[in-house]
Each structure stands twice: as C-alpha cells, then as structure tokens.
Biopython code that builds the backbone (N, CA, C, O; Angstrom):
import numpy as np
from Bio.PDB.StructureBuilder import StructureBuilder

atoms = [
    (1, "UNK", "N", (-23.958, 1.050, 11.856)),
    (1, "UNK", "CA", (-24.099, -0.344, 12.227)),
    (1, "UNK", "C", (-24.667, -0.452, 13.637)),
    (1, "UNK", "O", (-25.349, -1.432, 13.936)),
    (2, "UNK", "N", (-24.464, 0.324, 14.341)),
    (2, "UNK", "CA", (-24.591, 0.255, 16.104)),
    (2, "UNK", "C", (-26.200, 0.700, 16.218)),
    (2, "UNK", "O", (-26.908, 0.076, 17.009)),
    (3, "UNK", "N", (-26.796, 1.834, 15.383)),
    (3, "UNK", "CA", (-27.516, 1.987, 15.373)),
    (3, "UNK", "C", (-28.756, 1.214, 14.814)),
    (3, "UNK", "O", (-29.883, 1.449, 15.252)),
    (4, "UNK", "N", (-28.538, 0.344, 13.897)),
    (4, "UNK", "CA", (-29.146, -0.508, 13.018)),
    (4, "UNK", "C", (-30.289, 0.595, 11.639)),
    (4, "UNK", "O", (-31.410, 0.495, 11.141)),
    (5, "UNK", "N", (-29.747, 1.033, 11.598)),
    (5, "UNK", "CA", (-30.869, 2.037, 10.432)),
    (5, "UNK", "C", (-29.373, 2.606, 9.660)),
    (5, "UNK", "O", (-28.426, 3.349, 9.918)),
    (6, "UNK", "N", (-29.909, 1.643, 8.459)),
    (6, "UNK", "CA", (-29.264, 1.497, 6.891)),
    (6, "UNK", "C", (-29.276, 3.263, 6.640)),
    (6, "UNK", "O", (-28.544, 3.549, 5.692)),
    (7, "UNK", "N", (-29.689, 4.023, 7.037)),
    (7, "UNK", "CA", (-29.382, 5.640, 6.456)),
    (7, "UNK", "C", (-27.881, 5.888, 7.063)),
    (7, "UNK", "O", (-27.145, 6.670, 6.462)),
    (8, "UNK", "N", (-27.507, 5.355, 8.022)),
    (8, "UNK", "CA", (-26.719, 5.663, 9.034)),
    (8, "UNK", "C", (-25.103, 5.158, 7.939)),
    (8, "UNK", "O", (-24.058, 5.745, 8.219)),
    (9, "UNK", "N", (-25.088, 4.184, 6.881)),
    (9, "UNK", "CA", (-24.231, 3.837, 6.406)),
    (9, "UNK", "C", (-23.426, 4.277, 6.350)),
    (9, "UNK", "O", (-23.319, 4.998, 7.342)),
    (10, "UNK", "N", (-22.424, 4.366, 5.593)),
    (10, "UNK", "CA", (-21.660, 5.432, 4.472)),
    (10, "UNK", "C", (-21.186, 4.657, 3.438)),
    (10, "UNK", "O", (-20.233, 5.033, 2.755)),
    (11, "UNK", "N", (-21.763, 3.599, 3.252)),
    (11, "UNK", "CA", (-22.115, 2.806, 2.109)),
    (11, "UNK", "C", (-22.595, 1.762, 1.945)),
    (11, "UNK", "O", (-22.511, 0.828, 2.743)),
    (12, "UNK", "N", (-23.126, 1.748, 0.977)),
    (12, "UNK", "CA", (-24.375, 0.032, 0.647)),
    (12, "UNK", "C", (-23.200, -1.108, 1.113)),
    (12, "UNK", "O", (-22.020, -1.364, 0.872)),
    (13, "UNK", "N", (-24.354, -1.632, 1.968)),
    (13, "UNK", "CA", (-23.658, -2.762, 2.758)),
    (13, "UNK", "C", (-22.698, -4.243, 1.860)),
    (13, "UNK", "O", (-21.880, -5.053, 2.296)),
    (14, "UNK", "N", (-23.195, -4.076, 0.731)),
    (14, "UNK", "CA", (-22.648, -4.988, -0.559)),
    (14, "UNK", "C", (-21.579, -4.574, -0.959)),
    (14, "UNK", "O", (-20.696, -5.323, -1.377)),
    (15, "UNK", "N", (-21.454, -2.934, -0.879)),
    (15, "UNK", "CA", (-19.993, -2.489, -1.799)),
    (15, "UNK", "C", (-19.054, -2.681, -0.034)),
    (15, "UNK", "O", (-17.824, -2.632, -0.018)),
    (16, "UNK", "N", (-19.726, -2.853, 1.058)),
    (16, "UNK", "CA", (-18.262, -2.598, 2.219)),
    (16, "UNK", "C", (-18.204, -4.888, 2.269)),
    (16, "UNK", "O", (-17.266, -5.640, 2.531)),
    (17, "UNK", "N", (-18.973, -5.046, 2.066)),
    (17, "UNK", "CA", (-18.670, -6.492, 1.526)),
    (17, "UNK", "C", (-17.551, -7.138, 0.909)),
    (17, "UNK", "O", (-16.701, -7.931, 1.316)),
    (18, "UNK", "N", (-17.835, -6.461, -0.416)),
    (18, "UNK", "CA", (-17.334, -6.480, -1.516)),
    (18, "UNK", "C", (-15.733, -6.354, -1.371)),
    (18, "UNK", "O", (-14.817, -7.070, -1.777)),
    (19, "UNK", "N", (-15.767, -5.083, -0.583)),
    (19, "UNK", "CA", (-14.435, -4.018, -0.556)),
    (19, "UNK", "C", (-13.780, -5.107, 0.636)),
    (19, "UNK", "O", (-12.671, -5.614, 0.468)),
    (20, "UNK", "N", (-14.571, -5.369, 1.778)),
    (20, "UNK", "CA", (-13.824, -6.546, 2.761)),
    (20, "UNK", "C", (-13.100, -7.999, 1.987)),
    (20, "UNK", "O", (-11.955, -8.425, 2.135)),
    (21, "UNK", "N", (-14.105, -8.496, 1.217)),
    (21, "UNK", "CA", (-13.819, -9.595, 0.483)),
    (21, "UNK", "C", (-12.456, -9.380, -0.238)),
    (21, "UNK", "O", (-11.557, -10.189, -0.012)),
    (22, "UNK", "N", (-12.249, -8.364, -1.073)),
    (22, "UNK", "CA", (-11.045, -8.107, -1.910)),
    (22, "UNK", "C", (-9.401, -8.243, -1.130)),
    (22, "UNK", "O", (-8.354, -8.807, -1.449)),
    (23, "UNK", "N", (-9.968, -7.164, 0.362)),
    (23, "UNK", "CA", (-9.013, -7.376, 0.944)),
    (23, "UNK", "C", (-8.478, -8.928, 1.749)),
    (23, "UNK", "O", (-7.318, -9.339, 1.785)),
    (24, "UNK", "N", (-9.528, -9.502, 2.265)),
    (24, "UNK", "CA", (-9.377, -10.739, 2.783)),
    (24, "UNK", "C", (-8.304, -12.288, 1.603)),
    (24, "UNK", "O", (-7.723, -13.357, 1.789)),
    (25, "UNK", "N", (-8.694, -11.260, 0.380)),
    (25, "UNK", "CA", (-8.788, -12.714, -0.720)),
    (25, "UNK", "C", (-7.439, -12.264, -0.858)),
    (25, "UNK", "O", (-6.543, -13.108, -0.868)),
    (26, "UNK", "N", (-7.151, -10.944, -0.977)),
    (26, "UNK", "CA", (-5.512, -10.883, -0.620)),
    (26, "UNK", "C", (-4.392, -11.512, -0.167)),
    (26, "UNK", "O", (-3.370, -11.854, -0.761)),
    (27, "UNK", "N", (-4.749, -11.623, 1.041)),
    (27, "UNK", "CA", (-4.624, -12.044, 2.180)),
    (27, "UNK", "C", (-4.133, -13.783, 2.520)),
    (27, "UNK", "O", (-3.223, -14.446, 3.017)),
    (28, "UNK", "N", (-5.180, -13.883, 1.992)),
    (28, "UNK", "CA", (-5.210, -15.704, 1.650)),
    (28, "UNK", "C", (-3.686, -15.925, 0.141)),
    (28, "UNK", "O", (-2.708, -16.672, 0.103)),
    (29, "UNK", "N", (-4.105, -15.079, -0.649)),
    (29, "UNK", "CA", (-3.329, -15.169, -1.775)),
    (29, "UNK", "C", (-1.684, -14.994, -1.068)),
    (29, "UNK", "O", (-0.795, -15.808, -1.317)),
    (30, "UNK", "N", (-1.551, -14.190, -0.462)),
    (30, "UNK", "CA", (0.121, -13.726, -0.209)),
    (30, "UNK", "C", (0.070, -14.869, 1.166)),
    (30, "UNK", "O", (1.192, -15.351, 1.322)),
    (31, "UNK", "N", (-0.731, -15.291, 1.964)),
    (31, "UNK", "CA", (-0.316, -16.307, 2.957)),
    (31, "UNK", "C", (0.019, -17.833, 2.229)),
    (31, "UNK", "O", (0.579, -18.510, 3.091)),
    (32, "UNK", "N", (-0.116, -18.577, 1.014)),
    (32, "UNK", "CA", (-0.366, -19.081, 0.162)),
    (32, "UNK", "C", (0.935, -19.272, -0.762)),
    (32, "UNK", "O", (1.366, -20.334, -1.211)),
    (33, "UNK", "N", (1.467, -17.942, -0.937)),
    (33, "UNK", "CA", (2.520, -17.744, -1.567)),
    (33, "UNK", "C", (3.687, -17.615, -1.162)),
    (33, "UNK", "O", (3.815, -17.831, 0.043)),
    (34, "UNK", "N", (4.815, -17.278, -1.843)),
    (34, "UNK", "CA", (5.572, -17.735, -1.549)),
    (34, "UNK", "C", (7.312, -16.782, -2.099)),
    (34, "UNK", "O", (7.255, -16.316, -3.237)),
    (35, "UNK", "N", (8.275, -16.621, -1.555)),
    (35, "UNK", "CA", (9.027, -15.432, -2.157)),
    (35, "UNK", "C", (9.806, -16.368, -3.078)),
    (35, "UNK", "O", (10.240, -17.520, -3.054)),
    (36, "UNK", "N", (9.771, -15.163, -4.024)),
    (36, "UNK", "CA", (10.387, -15.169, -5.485)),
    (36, "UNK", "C", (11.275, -14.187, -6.169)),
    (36, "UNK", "O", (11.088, -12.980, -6.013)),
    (37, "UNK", "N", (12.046, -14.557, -6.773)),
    (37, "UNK", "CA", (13.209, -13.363, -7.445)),
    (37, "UNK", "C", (11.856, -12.212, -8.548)),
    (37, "UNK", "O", (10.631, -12.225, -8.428)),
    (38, "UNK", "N", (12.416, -11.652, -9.190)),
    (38, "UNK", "CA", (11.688, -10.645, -10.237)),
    (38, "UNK", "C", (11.355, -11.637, -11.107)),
    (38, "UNK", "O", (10.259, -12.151, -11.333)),
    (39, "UNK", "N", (12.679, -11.892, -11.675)),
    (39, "UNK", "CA", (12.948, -13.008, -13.111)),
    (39, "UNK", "C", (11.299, -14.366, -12.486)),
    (39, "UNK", "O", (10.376, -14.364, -13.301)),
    (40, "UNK", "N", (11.197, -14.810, -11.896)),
    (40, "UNK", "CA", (10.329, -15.638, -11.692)),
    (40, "UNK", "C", (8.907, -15.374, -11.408)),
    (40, "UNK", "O", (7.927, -16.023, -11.775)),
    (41, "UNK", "N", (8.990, -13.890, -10.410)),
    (41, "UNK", "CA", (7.831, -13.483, -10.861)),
    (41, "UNK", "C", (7.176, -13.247, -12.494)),
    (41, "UNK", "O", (6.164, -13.798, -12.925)),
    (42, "UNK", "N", (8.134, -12.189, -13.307)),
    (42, "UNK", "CA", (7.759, -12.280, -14.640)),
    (42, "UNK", "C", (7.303, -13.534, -15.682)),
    (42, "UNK", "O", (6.801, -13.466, -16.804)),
    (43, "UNK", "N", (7.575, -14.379, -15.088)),
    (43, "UNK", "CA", (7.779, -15.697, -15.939)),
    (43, "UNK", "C", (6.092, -16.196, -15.387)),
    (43, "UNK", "O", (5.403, -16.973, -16.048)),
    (44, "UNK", "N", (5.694, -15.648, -14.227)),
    (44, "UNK", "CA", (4.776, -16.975, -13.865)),
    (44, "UNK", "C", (3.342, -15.588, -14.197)),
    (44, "UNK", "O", (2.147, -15.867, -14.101)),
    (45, "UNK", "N", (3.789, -14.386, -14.518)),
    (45, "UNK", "CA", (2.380, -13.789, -15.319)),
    (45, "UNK", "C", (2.678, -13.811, -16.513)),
    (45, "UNK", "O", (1.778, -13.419, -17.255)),
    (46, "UNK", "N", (3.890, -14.218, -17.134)),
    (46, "UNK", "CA", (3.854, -14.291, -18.848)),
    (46, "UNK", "C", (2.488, -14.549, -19.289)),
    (46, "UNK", "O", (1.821, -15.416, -18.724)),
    (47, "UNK", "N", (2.028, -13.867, -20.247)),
    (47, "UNK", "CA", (0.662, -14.272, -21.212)),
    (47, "UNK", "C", (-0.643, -13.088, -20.294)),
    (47, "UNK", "O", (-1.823, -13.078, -20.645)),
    (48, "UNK", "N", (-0.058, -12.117, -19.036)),
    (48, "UNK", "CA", (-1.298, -11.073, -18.874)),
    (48, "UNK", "C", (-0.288, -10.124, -18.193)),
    (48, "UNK", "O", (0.433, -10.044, -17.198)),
    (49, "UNK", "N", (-0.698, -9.370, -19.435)),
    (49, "UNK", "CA", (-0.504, -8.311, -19.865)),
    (49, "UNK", "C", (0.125, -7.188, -18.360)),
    (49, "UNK", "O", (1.174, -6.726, -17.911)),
    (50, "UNK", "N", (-1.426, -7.214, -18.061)),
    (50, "UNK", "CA", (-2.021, -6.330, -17.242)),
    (50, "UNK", "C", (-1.196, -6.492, -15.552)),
    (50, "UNK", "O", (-0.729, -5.619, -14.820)),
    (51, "UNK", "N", (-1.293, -8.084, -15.373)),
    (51, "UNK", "CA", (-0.143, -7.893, -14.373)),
    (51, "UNK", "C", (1.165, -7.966, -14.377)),
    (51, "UNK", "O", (1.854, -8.053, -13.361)),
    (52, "UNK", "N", (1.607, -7.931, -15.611)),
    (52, "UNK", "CA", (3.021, -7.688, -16.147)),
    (52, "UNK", "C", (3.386, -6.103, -15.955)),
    (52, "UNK", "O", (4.404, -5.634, -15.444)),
    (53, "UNK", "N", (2.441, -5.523, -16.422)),
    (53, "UNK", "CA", (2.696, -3.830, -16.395)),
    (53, "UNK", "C", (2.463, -3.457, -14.931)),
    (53, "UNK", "O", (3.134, -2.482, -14.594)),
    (54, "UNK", "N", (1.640, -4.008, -13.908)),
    (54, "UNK", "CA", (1.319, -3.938, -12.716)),
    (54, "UNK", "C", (2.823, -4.421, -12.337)),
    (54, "UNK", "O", (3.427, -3.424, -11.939)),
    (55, "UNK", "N", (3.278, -5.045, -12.320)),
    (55, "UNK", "CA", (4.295, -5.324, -11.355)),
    (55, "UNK", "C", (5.802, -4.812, -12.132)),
    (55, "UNK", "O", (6.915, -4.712, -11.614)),
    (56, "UNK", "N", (5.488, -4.605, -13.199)),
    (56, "UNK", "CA", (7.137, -3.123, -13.589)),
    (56, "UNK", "C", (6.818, -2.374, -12.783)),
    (56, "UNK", "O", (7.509, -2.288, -11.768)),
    (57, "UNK", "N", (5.296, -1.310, -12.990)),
    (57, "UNK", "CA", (5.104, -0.065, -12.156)),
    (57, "UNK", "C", (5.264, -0.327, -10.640)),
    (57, "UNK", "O", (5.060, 0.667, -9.944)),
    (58, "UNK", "N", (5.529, -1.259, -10.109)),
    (58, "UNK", "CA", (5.341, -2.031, -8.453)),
    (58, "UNK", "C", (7.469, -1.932, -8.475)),
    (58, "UNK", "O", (8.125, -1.306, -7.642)),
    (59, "UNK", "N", (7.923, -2.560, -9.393)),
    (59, "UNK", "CA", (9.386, -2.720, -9.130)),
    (59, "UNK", "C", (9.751, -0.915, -9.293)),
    (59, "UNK", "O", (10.237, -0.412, -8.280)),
    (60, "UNK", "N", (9.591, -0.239, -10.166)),
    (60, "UNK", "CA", (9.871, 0.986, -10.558)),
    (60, "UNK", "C", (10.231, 1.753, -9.375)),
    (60, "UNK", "O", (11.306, 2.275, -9.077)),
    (61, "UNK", "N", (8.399, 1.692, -8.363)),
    (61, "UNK", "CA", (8.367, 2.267, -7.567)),
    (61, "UNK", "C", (9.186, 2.033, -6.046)),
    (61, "UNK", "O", (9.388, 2.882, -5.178)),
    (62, "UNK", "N", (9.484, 0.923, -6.050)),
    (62, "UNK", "CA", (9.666, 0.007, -5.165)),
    (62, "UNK", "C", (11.756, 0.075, -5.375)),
    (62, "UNK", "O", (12.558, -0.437, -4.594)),
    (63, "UNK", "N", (12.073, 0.823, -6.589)),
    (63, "UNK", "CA", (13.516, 0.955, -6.819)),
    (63, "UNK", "C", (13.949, 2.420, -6.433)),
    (63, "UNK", "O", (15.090, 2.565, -5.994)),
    (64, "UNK", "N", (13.268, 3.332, -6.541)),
    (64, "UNK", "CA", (13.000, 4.605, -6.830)),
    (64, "UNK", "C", (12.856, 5.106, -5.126)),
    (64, "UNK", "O", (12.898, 6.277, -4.748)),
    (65, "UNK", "N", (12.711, 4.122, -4.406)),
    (65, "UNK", "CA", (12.763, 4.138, -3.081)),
    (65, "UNK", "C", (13.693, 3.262, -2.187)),
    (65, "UNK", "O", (13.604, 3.039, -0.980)),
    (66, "UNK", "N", (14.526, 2.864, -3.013)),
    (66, "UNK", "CA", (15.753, 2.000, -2.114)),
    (66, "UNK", "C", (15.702, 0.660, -2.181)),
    (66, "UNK", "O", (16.685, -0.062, -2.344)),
    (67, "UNK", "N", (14.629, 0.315, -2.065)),
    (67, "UNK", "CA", (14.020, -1.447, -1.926)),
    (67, "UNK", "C", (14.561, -1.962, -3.951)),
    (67, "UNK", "O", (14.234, -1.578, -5.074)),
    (68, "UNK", "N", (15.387, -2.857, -3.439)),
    (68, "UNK", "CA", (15.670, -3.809, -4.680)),
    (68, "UNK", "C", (15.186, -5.046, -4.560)),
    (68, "UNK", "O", (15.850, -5.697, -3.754)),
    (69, "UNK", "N", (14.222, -5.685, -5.077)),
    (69, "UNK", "CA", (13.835, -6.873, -5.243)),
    (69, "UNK", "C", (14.932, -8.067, -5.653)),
    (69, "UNK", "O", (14.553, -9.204, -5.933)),
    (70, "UNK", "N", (16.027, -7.756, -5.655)),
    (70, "UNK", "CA", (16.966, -9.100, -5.750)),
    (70, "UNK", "C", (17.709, -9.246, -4.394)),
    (70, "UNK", "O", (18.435, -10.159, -4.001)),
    (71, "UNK", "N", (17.332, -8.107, -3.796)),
    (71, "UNK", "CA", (17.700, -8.060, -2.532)),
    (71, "UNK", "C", (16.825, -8.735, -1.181)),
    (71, "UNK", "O", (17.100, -9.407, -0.186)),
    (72, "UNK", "N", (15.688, -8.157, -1.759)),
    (72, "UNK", "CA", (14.610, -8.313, -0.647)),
    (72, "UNK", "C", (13.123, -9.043, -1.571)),
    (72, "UNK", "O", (12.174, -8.326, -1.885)),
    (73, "UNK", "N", (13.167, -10.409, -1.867)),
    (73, "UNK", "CA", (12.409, -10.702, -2.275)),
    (73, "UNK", "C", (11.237, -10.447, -2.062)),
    (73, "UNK", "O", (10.944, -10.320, -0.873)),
    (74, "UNK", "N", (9.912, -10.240, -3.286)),
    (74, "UNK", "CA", (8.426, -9.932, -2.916)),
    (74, "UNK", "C", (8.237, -10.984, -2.724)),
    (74, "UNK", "O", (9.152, -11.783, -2.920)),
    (75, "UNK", "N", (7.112, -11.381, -2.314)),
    (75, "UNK", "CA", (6.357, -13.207, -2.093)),
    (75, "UNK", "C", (4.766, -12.946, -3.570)),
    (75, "UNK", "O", (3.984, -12.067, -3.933)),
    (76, "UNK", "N", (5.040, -14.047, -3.825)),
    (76, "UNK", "CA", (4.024, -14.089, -5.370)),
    (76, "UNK", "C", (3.418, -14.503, -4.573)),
    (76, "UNK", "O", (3.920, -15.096, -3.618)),
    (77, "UNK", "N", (1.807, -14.268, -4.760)),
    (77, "UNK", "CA", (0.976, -14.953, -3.885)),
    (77, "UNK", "C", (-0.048, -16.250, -5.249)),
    (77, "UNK", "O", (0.031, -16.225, -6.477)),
    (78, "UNK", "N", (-0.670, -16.956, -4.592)),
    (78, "UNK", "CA", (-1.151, -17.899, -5.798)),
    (78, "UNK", "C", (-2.028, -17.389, -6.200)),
    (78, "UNK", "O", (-2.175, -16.286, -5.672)),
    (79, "UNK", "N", (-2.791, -17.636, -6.954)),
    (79, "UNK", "CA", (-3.184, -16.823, -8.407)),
    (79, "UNK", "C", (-4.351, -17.495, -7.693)),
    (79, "UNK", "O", (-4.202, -18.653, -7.303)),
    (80, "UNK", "N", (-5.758, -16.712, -7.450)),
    (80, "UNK", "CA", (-7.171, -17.485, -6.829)),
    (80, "UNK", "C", (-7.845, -17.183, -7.548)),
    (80, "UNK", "O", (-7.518, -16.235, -8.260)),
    (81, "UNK", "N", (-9.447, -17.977, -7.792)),
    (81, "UNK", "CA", (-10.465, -17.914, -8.419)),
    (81, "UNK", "C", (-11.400, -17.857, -7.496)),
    (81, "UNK", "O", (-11.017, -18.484, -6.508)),
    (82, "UNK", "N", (-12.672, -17.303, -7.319)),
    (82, "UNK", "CA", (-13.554, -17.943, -6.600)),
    (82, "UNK", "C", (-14.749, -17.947, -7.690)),
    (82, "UNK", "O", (-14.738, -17.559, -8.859)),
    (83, "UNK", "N", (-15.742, -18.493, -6.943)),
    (83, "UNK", "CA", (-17.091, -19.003, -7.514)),
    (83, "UNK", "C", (-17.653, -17.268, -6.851)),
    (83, "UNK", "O", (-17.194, -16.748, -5.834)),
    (84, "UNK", "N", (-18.526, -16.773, -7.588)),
    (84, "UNK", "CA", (-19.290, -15.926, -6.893)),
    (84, "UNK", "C", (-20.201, -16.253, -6.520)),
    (84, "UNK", "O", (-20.422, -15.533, -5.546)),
    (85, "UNK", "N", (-21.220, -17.136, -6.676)),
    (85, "UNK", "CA", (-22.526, -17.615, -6.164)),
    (85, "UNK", "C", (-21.849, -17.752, -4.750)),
    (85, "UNK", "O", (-22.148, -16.905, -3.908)),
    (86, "UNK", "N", (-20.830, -18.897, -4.376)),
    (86, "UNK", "CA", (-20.809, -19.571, -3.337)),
    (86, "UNK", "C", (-19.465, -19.193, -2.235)),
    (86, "UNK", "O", (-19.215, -19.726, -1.153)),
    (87, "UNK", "N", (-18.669, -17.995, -2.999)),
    (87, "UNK", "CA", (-17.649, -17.175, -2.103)),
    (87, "UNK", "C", (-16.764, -18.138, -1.906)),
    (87, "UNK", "O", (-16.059, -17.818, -0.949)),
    (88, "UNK", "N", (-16.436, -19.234, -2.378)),
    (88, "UNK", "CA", (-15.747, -20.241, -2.104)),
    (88, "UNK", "C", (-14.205, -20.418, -3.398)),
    (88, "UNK", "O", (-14.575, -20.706, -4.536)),
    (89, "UNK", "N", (-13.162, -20.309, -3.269)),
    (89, "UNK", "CA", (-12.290, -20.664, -4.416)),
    (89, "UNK", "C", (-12.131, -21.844, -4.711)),
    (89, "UNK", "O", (-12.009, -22.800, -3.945)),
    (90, "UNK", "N", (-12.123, -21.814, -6.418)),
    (90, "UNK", "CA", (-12.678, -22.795, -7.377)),
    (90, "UNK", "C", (-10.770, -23.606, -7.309)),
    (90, "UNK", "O", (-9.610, -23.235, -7.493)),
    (91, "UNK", "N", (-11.448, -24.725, -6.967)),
    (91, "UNK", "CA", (-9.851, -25.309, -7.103)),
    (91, "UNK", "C", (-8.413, -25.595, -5.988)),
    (91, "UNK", "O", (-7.243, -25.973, -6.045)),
    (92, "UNK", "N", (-9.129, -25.264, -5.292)),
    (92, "UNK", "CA", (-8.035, -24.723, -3.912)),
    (92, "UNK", "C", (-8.352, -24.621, -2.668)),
    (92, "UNK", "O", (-8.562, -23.478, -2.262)),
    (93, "UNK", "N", (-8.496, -25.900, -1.579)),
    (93, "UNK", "CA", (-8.732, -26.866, -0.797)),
    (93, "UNK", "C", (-8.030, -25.603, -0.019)),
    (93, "UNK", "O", (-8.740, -24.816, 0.608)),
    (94, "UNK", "N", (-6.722, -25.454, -0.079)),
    (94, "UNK", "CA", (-6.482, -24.449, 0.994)),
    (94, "UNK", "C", (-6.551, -23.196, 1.208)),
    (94, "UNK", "O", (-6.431, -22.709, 2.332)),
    (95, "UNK", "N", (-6.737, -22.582, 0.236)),
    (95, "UNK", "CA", (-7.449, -21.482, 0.500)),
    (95, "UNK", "C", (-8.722, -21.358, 1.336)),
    (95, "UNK", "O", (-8.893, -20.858, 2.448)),
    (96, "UNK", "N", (-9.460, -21.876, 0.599)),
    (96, "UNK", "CA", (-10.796, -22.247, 0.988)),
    (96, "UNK", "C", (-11.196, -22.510, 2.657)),
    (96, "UNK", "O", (-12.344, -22.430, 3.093)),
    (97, "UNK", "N", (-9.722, -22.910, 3.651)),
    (97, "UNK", "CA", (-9.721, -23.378, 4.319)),
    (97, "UNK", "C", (-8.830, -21.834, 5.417)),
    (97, "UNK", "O", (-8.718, -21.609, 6.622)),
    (98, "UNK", "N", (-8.511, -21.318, 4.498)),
    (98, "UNK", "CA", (-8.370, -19.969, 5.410)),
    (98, "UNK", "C", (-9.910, -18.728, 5.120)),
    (98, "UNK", "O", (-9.982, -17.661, 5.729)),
    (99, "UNK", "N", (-10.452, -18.964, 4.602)),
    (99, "UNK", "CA", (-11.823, -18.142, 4.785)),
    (99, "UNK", "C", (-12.206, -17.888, 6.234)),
    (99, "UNK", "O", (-12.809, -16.888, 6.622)),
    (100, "UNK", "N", (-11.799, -18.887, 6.986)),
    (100, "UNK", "CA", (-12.546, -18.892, 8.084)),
    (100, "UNK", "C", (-11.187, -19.078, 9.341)),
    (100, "UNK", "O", (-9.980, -18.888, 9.194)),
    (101, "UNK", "N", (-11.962, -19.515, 10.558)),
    (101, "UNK", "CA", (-10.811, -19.606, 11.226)),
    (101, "UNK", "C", (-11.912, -20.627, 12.823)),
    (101, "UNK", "O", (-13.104, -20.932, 12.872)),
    (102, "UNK", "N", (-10.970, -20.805, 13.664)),
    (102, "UNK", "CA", (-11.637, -21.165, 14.996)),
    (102, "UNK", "C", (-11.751, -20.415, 15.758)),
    (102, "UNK", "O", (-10.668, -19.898, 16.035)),
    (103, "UNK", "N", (-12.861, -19.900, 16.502)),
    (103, "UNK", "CA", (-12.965, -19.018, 17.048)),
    (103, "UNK", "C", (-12.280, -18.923, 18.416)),
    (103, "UNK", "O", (-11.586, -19.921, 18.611)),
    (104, "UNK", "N", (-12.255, -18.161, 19.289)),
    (104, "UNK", "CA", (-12.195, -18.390, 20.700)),
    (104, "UNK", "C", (-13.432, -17.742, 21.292)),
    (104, "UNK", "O", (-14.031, -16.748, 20.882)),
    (105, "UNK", "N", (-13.676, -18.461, 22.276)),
    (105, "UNK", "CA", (-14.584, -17.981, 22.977)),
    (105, "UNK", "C", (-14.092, -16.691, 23.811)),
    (105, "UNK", "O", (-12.910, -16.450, 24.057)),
    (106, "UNK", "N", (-15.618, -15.596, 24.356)),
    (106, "UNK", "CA", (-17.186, -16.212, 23.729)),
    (106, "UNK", "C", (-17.200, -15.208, 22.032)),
    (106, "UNK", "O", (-18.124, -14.619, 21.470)),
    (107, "UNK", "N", (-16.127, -15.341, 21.753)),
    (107, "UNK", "CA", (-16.211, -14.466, 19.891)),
    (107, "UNK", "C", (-16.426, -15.355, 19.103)),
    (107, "UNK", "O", (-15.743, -15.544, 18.096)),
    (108, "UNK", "N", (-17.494, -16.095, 19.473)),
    (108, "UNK", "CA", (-17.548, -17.345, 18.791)),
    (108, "UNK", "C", (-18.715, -17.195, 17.432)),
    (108, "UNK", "O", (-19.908, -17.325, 17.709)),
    (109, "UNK", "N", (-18.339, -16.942, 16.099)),
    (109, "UNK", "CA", (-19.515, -16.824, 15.277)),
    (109, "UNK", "C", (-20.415, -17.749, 14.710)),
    (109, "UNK", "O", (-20.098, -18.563, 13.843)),
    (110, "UNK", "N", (-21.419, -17.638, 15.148)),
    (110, "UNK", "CA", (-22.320, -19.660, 14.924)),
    (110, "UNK", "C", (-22.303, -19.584, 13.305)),
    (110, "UNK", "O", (-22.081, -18.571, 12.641)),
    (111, "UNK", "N", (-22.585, -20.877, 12.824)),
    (111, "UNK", "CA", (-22.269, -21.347, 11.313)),
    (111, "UNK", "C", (-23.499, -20.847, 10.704)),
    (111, "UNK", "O", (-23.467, -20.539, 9.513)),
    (112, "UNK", "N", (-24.883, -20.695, 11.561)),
    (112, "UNK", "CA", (-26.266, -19.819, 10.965)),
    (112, "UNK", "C", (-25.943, -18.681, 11.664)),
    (112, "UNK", "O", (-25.100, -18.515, 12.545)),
    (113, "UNK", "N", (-26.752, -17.888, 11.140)),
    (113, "UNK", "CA", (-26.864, -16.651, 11.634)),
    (113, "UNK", "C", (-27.997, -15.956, 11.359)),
    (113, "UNK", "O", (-28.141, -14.813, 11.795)),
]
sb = StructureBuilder()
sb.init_structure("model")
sb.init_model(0)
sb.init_chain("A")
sb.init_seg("    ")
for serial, (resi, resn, name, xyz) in enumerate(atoms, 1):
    if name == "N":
        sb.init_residue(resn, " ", resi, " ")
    sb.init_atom(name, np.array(xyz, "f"), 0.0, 1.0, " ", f" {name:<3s}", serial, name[0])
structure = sb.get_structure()
C-alpha cells in the first residue's frame, strides 16, 4: 500500500475489502444486538438450519471451556442484509448509520475521494 504498486499486495484489493467488510458488518450486527438466554437464541434462528448447528457447535465449545451461557449471556446480534450494488443494509436505518462515523480532525475522510 505505501508503496503504491499492486505487485506489492498480498492480496487482490477486493478480497482485503471484502474480508474488511465481513468483519465491520459484524460489528454493526453485535453493537445492534442485544443479550439473550440460549433458549431465545434458538428460537429466533428456528427455520436455518445452518445457524442452529453453528451455534450448538459455539455452546459445545464455549461449555467444554467453563463459560455457561445461562450464566454469562451471548448478545444475538440482528440479523443484516445488505444491498451489494450499494454496501448499504436493506431495511435498517441504524445500521446503516454505523457504517460510518464523524471524524476528528485532521483524520478527516472527505465524502469523494
């Protein structure tokens, strides 16, 4: 990056994008959310599958190491969509509204670039 010559990477600038975005949208999701027992987590992925089995293997591991979730609640974070054209989540005023932030000066990032 310092250098400005794309050989210099250590990866296409789309996949460290990509890989930033995932983590950020995280982020927004668990600030968003909110703590919950197990029993309520299960209830609010009823109908997928996939994060049903994701979050046994999450309690399993998470028991198997001392941490009891009736003890120490996880926080469910809200369930986000975004638009991919426009990086923006479909539906959700506040999310949308942590993408960004106010800067302080002079780290100030202009709205063009």
């Amino acid at each position: 990056v310092r250098s400005r010559k794309t050989a210099e990477l250590k990866a296409d600038i789309l996949e460290g994008h990509l890989s930033s975005a995932l983590c950020h949208t995280a982020n927004i999701s668990y600030r968003l959310g909110k703590p919950q027992s197990p029993e309520q987590i299960r209830e609010a992925m009823k109908g997928n599958n996939t994060l049903a089995e994701s979050f046994g293997r999450m309690q399993e591991h998470l028991a198997a190491n001392g941490v009891e979730l009736t003890k120490t609640p996880a926080t469910l974070g809200a369930f986000l969509e975004m638009d991919p054209k426009t990086e923006r989540f479909t539906g959700d005023r506040r999310a949308n509204e942590l993408l960004t932030r106010e800067y302080r000066q002079p780290f100030v990032v202009p709205d063009k670039v």
